[in-house]
Steps between C-alpha positions, in 0.01 A plus 500: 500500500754407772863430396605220327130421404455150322218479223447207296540483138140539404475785743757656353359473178157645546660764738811600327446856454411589840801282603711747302294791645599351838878390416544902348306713748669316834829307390309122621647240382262220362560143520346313192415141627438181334302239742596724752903470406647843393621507129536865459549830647328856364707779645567826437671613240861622636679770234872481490675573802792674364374738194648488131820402441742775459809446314856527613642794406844375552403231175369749240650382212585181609441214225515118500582307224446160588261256444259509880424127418796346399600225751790631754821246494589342815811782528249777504352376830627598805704208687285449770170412220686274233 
C-alpha cells in the first residue's frame, strides 16, 4: 500500500488486521473514509519522544501544601493575564 492509502469503512472492517500488519511492518499511514471523505487516520504507534521523567534533584524534599484546585485570586496572576 502506497502512502496515505484511503480505504473505506467497510474495507477497513473486513481488512483490519492486515491493515495493522501493513500500518506496523512499513509505518503507512491509512486513511479511513466515509463516502469517500476521510474520518480517521491509523498510524503508527509513536512511543514517547523524551523517555521517563526524571526528577529534579535540586527539589528532593520539596513539598506543597496547597490545595492544586483551589481557584487563584486575581493578585496571584501575573499583570499582564488579569
Amino acid at each position: 500500500m502506497a502512502m496515505g492509502t484511503r480505504v473505506n469503512i467497510y474495507d477497513a472492517k473486513a481488512r483490519f488486521s492486515s491493515l495493522i500488519a501493513t500500518v506496523e511492518r512499513s509505518g503507512t499511514r491509512i486513511v479511513i473514509c466515509r463516502h469517500g471523505k476521510p474520518v480517521a487516520d491509523l498510524t503508527p504507534h509513536r512511543g514517547h519522544k523524551h523517555g521517563p521523567l526524571i526528577p529534579d534533584p535540586a527539589l528532593a524534599g520539596a513539598c506543597f501544601h496547597g490545595d492544586p484546585c483551589a481557584p487563584l485570586s486575581p493578585a496571584d496572576w501575573p499583570e499582564d493575564q488579569r
